[in-house]
N, C-alpha and C positions, 0 to 999 in steps of 0.2 A: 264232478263227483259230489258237491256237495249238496245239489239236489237228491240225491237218492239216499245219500250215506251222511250223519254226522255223527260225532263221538265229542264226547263232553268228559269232564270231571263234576263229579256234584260234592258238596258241601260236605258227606258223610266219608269220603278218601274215593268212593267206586269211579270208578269208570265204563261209560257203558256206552256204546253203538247204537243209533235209532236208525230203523229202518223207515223211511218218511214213506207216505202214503201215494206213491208209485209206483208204474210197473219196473221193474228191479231183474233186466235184460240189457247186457247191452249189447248183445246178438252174437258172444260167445261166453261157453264156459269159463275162458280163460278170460275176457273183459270181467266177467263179474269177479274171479277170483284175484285179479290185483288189486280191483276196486275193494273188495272185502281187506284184505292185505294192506293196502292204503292204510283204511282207517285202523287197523288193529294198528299198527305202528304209532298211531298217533296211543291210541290208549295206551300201549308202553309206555310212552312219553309222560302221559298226565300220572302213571303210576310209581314210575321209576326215573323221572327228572329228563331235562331238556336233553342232556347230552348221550341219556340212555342209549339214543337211536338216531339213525343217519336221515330219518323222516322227520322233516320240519313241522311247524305251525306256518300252516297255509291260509288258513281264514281270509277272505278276500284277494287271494294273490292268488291269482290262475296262470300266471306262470308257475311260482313257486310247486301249487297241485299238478301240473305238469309236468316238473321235473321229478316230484316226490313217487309221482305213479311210472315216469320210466324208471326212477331207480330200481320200484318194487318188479317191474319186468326184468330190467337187467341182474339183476341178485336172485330172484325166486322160479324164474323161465329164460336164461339163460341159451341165446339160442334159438329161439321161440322167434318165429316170425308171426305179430299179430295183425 
């Protein structure tokens, strides 16, 4: 994910999503919309503190992105076979 998607905090408190200059598919509506969902969770995070949200800091740990995007399946699509 983190080719396509990062999310930062900058200096000034914002928190913002860049969409990296990819194509930004990952062959369903429903991959891109956890993948969206992913990162906004992390932007909670850098807005409202580490324990805000049950979405880690994954930076480098593709495990951890792993587990952070099934949680956002199992919590947001429920059921949902992808």
């Amino acid at each position: 994910m983190a080719d396509v998607l990062s999310s930062i905090m900058n200096s000034n408190g914002y928190a913002s999503v860049a969409f990296n200059n990819v194509d930004f598919n990952f062959g369903s509506l429903l991959g891109d919309a956890v993948t969206i969902l992913h990162e906004l969770g992390h932007v909670y995070q850098y807005l409202f503190g580490q324990n805000s949200t049950a979405i880690k800091d994954d930076q480098g740990n593709a495990d951890l992105t792993k587990a952070n995007s099934a949680l956002v399946k199992s919590k947001c699509f429920p059921g949902v076979v992808f």
